[in-house]
N, C-alpha and C positions, 0 to 999 in steps of 0.2 A: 504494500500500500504506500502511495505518493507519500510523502512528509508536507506538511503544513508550509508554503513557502516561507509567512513570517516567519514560522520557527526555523527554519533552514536559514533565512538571513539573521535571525537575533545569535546564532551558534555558529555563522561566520562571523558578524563583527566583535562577539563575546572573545572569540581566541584572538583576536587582532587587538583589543583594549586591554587584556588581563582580565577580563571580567567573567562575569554567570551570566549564561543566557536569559536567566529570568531577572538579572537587573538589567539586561541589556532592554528586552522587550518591555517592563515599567518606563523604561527610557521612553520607548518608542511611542509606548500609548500618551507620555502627558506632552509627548515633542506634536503630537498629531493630533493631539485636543487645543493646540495654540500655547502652549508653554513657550520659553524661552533658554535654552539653556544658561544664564544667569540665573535663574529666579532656580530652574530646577536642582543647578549645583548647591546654591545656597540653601530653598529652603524646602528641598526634598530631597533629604541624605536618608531618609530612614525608609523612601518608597525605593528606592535606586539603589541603596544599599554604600551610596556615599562615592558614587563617581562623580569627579571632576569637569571643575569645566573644559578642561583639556582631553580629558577619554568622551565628553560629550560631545565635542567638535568633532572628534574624530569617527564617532559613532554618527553625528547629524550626517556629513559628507561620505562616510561608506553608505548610509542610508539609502540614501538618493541613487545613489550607482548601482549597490545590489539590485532596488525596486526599478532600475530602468534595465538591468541587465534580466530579469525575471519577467519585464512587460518582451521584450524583445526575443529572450526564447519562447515566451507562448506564440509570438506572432510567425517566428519559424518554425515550429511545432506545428501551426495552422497551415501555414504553404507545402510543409511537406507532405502533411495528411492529404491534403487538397488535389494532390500529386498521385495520390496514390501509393506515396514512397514510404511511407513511415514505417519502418519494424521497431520489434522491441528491445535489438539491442541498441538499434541506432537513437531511440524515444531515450534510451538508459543513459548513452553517452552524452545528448543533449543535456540532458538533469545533471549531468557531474562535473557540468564545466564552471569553471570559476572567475572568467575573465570575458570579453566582449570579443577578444580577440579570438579566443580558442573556437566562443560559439560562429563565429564567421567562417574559421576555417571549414569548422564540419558543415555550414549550407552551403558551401560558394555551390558546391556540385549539382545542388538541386536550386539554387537560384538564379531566377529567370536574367538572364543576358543575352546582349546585343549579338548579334548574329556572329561568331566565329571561324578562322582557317577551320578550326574541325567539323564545326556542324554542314560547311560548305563540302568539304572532303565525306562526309557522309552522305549529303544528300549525291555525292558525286561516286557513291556506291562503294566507298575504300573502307568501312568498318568491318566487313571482313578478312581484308591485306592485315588489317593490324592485327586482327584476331589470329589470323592464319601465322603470323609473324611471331607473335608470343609463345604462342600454342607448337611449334614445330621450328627448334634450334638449330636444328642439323640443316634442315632448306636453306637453300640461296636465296635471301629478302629478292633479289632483280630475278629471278628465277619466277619466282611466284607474281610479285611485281607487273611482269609481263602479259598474266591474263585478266588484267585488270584497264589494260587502254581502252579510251571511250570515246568518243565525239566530245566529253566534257575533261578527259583526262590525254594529255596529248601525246604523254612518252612516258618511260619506266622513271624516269628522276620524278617528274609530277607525278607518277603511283605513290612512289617511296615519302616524297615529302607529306602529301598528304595522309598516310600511314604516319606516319613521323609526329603530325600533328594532334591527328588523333589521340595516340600513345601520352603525348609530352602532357594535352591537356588533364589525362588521368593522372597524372604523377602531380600535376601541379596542384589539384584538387584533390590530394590525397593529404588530409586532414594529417594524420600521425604521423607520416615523412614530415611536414612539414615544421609540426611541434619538437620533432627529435631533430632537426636542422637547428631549428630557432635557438633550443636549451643548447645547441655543442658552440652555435656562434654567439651565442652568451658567454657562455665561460669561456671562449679559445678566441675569439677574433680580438682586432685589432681595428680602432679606432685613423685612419691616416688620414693627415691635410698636410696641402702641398700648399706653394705658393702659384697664382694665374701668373704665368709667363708676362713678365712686361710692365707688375703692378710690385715690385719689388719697392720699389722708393716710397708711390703715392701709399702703399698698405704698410711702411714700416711699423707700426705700432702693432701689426698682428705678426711680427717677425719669429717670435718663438713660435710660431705653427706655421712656418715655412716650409718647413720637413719635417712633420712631426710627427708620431707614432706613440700610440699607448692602447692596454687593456679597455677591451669596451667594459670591461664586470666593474673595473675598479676607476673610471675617471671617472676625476671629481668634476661636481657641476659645473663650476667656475672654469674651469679650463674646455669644458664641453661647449658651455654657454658663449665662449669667446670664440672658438674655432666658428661655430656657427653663426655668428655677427661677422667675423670677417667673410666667411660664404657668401652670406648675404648682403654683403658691401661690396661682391665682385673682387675680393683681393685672394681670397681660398679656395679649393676644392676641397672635398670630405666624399671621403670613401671610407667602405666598413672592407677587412680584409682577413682573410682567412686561408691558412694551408701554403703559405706563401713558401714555404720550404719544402712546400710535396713536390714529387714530379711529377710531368703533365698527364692528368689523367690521373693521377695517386692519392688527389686530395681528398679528406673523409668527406667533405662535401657531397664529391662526383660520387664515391664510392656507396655513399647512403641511397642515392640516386637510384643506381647499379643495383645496390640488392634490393630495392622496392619492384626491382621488373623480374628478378627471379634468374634462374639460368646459374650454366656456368661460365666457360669457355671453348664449348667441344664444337661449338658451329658454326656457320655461317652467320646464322639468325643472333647468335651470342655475341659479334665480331662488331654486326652492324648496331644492335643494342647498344653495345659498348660506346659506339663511336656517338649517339643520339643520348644518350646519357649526357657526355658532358656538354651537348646541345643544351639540356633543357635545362640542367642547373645555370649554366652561362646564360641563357638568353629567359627563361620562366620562371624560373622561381629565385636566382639570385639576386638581382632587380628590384623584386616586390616584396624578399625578406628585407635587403637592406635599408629599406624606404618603412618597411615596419618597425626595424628595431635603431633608425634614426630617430623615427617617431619617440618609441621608448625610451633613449638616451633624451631626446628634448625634456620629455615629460619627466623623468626622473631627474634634470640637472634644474626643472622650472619648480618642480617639488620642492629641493634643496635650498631656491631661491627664494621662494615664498617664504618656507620658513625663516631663513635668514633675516627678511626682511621684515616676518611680520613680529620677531621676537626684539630686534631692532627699536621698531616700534613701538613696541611695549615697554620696553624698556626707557623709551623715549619720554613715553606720554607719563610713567609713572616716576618720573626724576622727580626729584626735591622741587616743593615751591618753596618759592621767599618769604612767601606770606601775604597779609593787604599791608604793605608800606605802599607810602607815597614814591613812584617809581618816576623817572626820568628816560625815554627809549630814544636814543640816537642811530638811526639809520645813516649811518656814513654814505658819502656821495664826493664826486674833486668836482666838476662840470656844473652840474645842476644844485652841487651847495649839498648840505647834510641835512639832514630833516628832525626833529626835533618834538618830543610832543613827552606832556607830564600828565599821568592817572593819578587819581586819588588808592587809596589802600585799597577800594571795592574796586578799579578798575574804571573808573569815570572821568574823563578826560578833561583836566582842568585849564590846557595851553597848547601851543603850538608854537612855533617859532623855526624858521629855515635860517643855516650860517654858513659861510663862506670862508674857513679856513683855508683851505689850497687854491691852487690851481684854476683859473685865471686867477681869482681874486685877492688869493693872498692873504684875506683880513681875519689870521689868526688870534688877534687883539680884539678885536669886534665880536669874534666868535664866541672866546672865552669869555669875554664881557656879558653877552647873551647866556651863558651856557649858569655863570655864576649867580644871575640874576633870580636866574627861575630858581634853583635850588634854594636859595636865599627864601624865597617869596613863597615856594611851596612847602618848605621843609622834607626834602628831597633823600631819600633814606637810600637809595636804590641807583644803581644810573647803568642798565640795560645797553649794550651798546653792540648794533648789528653786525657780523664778520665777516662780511661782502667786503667789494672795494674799498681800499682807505678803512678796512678796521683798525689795523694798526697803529697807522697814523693818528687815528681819531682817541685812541686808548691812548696814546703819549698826550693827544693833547689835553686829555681829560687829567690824567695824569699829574700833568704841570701846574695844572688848574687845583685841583686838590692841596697838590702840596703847595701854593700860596694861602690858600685860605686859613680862616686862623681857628683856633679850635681844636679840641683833640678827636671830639664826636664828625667824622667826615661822611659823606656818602660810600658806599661801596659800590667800585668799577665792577662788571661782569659782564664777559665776553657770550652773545646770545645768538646761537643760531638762527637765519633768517630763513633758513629753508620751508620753503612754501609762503613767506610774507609777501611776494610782490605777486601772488595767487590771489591770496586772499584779500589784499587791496581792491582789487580788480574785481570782486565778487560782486554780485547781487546783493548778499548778505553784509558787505560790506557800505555800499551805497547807501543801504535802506537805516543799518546802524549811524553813519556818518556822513549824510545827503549833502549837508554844506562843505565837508573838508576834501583836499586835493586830494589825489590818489595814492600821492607820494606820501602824502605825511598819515595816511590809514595804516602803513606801513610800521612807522614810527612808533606808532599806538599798540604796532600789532605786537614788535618788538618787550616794549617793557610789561606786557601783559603777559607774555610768555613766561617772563620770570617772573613774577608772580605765582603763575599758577599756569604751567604748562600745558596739562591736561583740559582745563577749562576755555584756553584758546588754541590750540592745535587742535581738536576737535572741530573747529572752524574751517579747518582744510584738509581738499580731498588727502586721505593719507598716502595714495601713491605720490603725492607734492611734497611729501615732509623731507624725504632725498637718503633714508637712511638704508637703502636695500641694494643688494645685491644682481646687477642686470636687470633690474624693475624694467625697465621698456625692454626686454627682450625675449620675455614670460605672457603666458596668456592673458590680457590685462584685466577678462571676466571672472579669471581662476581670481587674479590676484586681488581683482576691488573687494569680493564677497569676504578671503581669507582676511584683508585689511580689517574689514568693517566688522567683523568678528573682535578679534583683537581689540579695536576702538571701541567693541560696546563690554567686553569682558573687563576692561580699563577702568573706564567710567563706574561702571558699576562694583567693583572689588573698590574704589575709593567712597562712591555716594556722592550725591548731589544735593546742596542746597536747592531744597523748593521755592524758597522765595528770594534768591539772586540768580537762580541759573539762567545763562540766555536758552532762547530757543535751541542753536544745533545742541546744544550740551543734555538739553532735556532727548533731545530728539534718540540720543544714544542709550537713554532710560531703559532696561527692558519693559517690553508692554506697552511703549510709545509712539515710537514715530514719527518724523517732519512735522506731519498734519498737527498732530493731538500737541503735539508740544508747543506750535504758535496757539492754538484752541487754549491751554493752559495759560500762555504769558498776556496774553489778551484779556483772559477773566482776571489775573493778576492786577494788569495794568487798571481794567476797570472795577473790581473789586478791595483792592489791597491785598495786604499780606494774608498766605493761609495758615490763618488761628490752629490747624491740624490737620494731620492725613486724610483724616473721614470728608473736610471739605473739597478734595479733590472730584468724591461722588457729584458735586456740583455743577463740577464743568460738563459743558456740554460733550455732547460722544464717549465720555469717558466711563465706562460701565465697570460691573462686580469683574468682569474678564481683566480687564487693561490694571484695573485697581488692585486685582492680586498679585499681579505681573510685576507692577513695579512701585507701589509704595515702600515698599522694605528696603529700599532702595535712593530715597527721596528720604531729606533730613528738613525737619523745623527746628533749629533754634530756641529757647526761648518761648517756645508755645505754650498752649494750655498742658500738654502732653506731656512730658517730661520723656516720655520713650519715644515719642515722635521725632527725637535727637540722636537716635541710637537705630542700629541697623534692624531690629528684633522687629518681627511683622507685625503688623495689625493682629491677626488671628493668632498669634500667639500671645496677646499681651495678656489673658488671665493667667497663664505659665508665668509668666515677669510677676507679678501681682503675687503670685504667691511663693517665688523664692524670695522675694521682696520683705513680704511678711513672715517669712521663717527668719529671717534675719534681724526682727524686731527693729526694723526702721520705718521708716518714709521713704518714697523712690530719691528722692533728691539727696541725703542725707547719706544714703547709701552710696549714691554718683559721686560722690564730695572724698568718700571712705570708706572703699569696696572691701574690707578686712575681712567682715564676719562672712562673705562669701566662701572663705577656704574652706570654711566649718562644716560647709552644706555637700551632702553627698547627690549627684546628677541625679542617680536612679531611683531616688524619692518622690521626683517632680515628676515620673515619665509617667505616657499613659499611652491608649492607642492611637493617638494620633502623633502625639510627640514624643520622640523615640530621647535616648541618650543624646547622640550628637546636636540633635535641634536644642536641649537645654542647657550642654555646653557652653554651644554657640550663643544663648542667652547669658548666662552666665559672665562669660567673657563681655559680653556688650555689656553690661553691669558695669563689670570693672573700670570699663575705659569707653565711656559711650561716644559713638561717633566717630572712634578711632581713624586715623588716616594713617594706609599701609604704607604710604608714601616714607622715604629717607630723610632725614635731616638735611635742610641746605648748606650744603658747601659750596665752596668755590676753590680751582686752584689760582698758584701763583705762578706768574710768571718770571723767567728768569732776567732781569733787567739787562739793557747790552744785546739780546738777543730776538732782534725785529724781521730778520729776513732771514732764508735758508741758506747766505752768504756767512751769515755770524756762525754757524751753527760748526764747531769741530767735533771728531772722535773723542770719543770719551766725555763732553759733556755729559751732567748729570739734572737731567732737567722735570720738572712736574707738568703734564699734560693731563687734558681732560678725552676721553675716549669717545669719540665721534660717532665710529661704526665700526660692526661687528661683521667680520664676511667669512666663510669657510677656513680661509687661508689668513686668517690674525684679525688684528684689530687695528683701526685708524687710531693716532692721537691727536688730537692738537695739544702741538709745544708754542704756537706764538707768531710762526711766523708765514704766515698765511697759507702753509702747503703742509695738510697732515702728512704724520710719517708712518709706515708699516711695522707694527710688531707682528715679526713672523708667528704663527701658532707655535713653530720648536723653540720662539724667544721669550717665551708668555709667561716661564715658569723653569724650576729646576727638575721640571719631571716631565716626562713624557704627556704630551696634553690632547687628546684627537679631539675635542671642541672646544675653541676660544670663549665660547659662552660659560665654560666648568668656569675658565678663569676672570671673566670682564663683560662688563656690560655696558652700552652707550650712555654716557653720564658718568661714569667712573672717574674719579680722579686719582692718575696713577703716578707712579716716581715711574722715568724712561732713561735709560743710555744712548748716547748718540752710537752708531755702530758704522755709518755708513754715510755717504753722501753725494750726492750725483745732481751735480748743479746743472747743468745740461740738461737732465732729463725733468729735474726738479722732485726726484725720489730720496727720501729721508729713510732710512734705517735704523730700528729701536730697538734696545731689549730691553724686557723687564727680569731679566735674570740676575739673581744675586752676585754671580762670575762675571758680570760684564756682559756675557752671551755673543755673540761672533754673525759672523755673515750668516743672512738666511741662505734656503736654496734661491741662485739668481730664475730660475723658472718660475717662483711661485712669487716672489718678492716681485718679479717684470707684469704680473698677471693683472695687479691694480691697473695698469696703463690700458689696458681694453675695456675696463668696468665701469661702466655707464651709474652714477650713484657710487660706488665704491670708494671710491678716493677723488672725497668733494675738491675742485681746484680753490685753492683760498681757503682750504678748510677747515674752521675754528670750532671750537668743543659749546655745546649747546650753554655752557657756566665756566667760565674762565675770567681769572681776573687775573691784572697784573700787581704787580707790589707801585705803593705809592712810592714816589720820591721823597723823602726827608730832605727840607729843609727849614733851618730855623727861621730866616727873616722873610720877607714877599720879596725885596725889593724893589726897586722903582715902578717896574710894571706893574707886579703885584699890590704895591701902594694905589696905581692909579686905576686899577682894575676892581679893588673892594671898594674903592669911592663910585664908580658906576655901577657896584652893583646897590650901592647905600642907595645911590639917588632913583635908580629903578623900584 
């Protein structure tokens, strides 16, 4: 008797996650009732049995594939029947396949196609030559061949070919040759790219895969993913290669081919076989495997990618904020001037001002004058400064400006990634937030809000624009936005969202929400006021018992009527809070102030059937520390003074950098001087390291060694090894130079700051500099 499909797919993706089929299938039913894998990692461990949001990701996306690979064998299951052709072993085989591709091999034979040499060679009466050919080794194929000439068959070469054709199409269409080809050229073939004759100069930069050769089993994405960009630029070829050291004719290729038609050597009929063998692997089936398992090498290096990037990003989105200070966002500019704009602590833009330090203008004095003024007049805690053009520049002149003013309490410089800010300027959503200001200084604003609270403003742009990925344009960009958008909603949500300051996209990443329902929410806001509690969310229009269990637990009030409406613990579970609450002989507030007598309390007390152990854990813990943010503590690094370009930079400096991005093959730093440098993966650490992510993550502030330097190419070399650490390999160290997002050019660490300059008097300038800023 058939098996149940879901249960055949919940016991395929249970072995793929670690998991039980029957928490795979709870999985399945609350994902298919409108769940959110947020809402279910969190607050349904005890139906699920406590998968993650990461085995839940991976269990949503095998979902979807199993259920489309199960519609797709009934629908060949239906053509065959329809055929006439269905047996039961062949019905058997259908059901045991596991891949999209395996079920393709076994219909191609019985699925309908464009008219073919063989079907024309049949109706042209030669499926008996072939049969007769198979069937009797000893015969001379031109022998028999002979009683085969027609008015449509003109000579013995035309018998034979179309015999030929015949035969080749059954091999080709023979399902289990074809799988035992694919598994040998998995493991045994070779990956080769050559250079296009003639594009040596213009393709320099894909020069390591000028000659290149490597393991298809074992190359890595990154080096897959560049061979193929260069292909695709017209500088490479890319061939899959196999048996290159057989003799002709000797390859296990050919020879699989050979024993799929049977025979030995004793005939004629075995001689010509022989020679039409390596016809058909040359010309039928090697062609359409290597364009299959291209296929696979893409998809498995854009695998690689994705992840890369979307771990990147997480990492990104979950860095230390600063906090609500009063911030300062300088977007540097030499041409158009530096752009200028100051937020209050909630992010509400209290100035704007553009200066003209360099180039034409020169008016560095004018600049700082301006720059001193607003700080002065705003009380200016922060000063965000973007790491595009003239970052450098702009961090000395900030710099200088510090160290004149008087006072020991000064602003803090910090170097802020701008990646995706001149996106996000450019935005609808930008417009509609900022209708009167220029586009350039949306920018500005976008700047010092990031540091503040990263998470809350990079959420405002598409995240394939944040720039921290690995070949991001060279990956499916439908695979990558949905994997992005994932990441950006498990972000948001593992931090929590103010309900009554979040903008629109920030809510919109809510689980249970959505674009729509989150302007629907800040609209009743704007014309309601603040919400007094969770429960008035019921208020807002479209927002129902669905959307409302989704994602209040989720959404934090401050200050409410609620005291738990502050704290991550759901609605439906607040009589559970209530009464660990009251076993601890407090008040809920009283408790949040002085979470002590919680140790006291044993979990399995409170449980019942619907709230299991870890759901009053997780209560429990929110007690202790409500509202918590997972987020890290902000820091910042320093920079080494003296050290502005990749001209200052020697061996053996010892420098502090902030980690940009994470790729297969190391990690970016920024040290300062506007061109991150590579820590190889083998310089990551004193031990053997296969993923950069064991060791660092983007926003890391690390200690670096200079290792290497290549002014020309503008490639920086780091180790973080305790020994110093030494040359990476030059193949994977030259790799950054194809990477599209890999090694941003200019590229500064998302928090970096430089050390101020001490000194003790202003002097003249600085005399006449706090006098403009007095009278401003």
């Amino acid at each position: 008797m058939a098996q149940d499909p879901a249960r055949q797919i919940a016991i395929a993706i249970a072995s793929e996650i670690g998991a039980r089929a029957d928490q795979v299938a709870q999985a399945v039913a609350l994902l298919d009732g409108g769940a959110t894998v947020p809402f279910i990692a969190r607050y349904r461990k005890e139906v699920t049995g406590g998968l993650d949001d990461t085995q839940l990701r991976t269990l949503d996306e095998r979902l979807t594939y199993l259920r489309e690979l199960h519609a797709r064998r009934e629908a060949v299951l239906a053509s065959i029947r329809d055929q006439g052709k269905l047996t039961e072993d062949l019905a058997a085989k259908i059901a045991g396949v596991s891949t999209k591709a395996e079920l393709e091999d076994i219909y191609l034979p019985y699925k309908p196609k464009r008219r073919t040499k063989a079907m024309i060679a049949r109706e042209n009466g030669l499926q008996p030559l072939a049969d007769a050919i198979l069937a009797d080794r000893a015969a001379d194929p031109s022998v028999l061949a002979a009683g085969y000439i027609s008015e449509n068959v003109a000579d013995v070469k035309a018998a034979l070919e179309g015999a030929r054709d015949i035969i080749a199409e059954g091999v080709s269409e023979n399902a289990d040759l074809k799988t035992r080809i694919r598994d040998y050229l998995r493991r045994e073939a070779k990956i080769v790219s050559k250079v296009i004759e003639g594009k040596e100069t213009e393709g320099a930069k894909f020069s390591d895969y000028f000659a290149h050769s490597e393991n298809f089993a074992t190359a890595p994405g990154h080096r897959a993913l560049a061979m193929f960009r260069g292909r695709n630029e017209g500088f490479l070829s890319m061939d899959l290669e196999a048996d290159t050291e057989a003799a002709p004719g000797q390859g296990r290729c050919e020879t699989m081919v050979k024993a799929s038609l049977g025979g030995g050597r004793a005939g004629k009929g075995d001689e010509w076989l022989s020679t039409i063998s390596g016809w058909i692997w040359r010309v039928k089936l090697r062609p359409s495997l290597s364009v299959d398992l291209m296929m696979e090498l893409r998809e498995r290096a854009e695998e690689e990618a994705i992840r890369v990037f979307g771990r990147n990003l997480k990492d990104l989105l979950l860095a230390a904020p600063a906090g609500g200070r009063t911030t300062l966002g300088l977007d540097p500019g030499i041409r158009t001037g530096c752009k200028v704009a100051v937020v209050d602590g909630t992010g509400k833009l209290l100035e704007t001002a553009t200066i003209y330090p360099f180039q034409p203008k020169n008016d560095l004095r004018g600049a700082q004058a301006v720059l001193g003024a607003l700080i002065t007049k705003h009380g200016v805690e922060l000063i965000a400064i973007g790491n595009g053009t003239a970052s450098r520049e702009s961090e000395k002149m900030v710099a200088d400006l510090l160290a004149m003013m008087p006072g020991a309490k000064k602003p803090t410089k910090v170097i802020v990634s701008e990646a995706g800010a001149s996106v996000y300027s450019a935005s609808a959503l930008a417009a509609a937030e900022f209708p009167g200001l220029d586009v350039s200084l949306r920018g500005a604003v976008s700047i010092a809000r990031r540091l503040q609270d990263p998470l809350a403003e990079l959420v405002k742009i598409e995240p394939k624009s944040i720039g921290v990925g690995q070949y991001q344009h060279d990956v499916d960009q439908h695979r990558l936005g949905k994997a992005l958008d994932a990441v950006v909603e498990d972000a948001v949500n593992a931090v929590g969202v103010d309900l009554n300051t979040a903008s629109a996209p920030l809510l919109a990443r809510v689980a249970g929400i959505g674009a729509g329902l989150a302007e629907t929410i800040v609209s009743h806001r704007d014309a309601n006021g603040p919400f007094a509690t969770r429960k008035e969310l019921l208020k807002v229009a479209r927002l129902g018992p669905k959307a409302f269990e989704q994602c209040a637990g989720f959404l934090r009030i401050q200050g409410g009527k609620e005291p738990l409406d502050g704290s991550a613990v759901h609605p439906e579970a607040y009589d559970v809070a209530r009464k660990i609450v009251q076993a601890c002989g407090r008040d809920l507030r009283s408790l949040m102030a002085d979470p002590a007598p919680l140790k006291r309390l044993e979990p399995r007390d409170f449980a019942d059937e619907r709230f299991g152990v870890p759901t009053v854990k997780d209560i429990m813990a929110e007690l202790e520390k409500p509202g918590r943010d997972p987020r890290p503590a902000f820091k910042t690094a320093t920079f080494t003074e003296g050290v502005e370009e990749i001209t200052d930079l020697r061996v053996g400096m010892l420098l502090e950098g902030t980690v940009t991005n994470v790729a297969a093959f190391g990690a970016f730093v920024d040290i300062g001087v506007h061109q991150d440098g590579l820590v190889h993966v083998s310089q990551l650490a004193d031990r053997f390291v296969k993923d950069a992510h064991e060791v660092v993550k983007a926003g890391d502030v690390v200690k670096v060694r200079v290792t290497e330097v290549d002014v020309p190419r503008k490639r920086i070399a780091l180790s973080m090894r305790k020994d110093g650490g030494g040359r990476e390999e030059a193949s994977e160290r030259r790799a950054q130079g194809g990477a599209k997002g890999a090694a941003p050019k200019g590229g500064r660490g998302p928090m970096s700051s430089a050390p101020q300059v001490a000194k003790d008097a202003p002097g003249g300038f600085g005399a006449a500099l706090l006098d403009a800023m007095r009278k401003r």
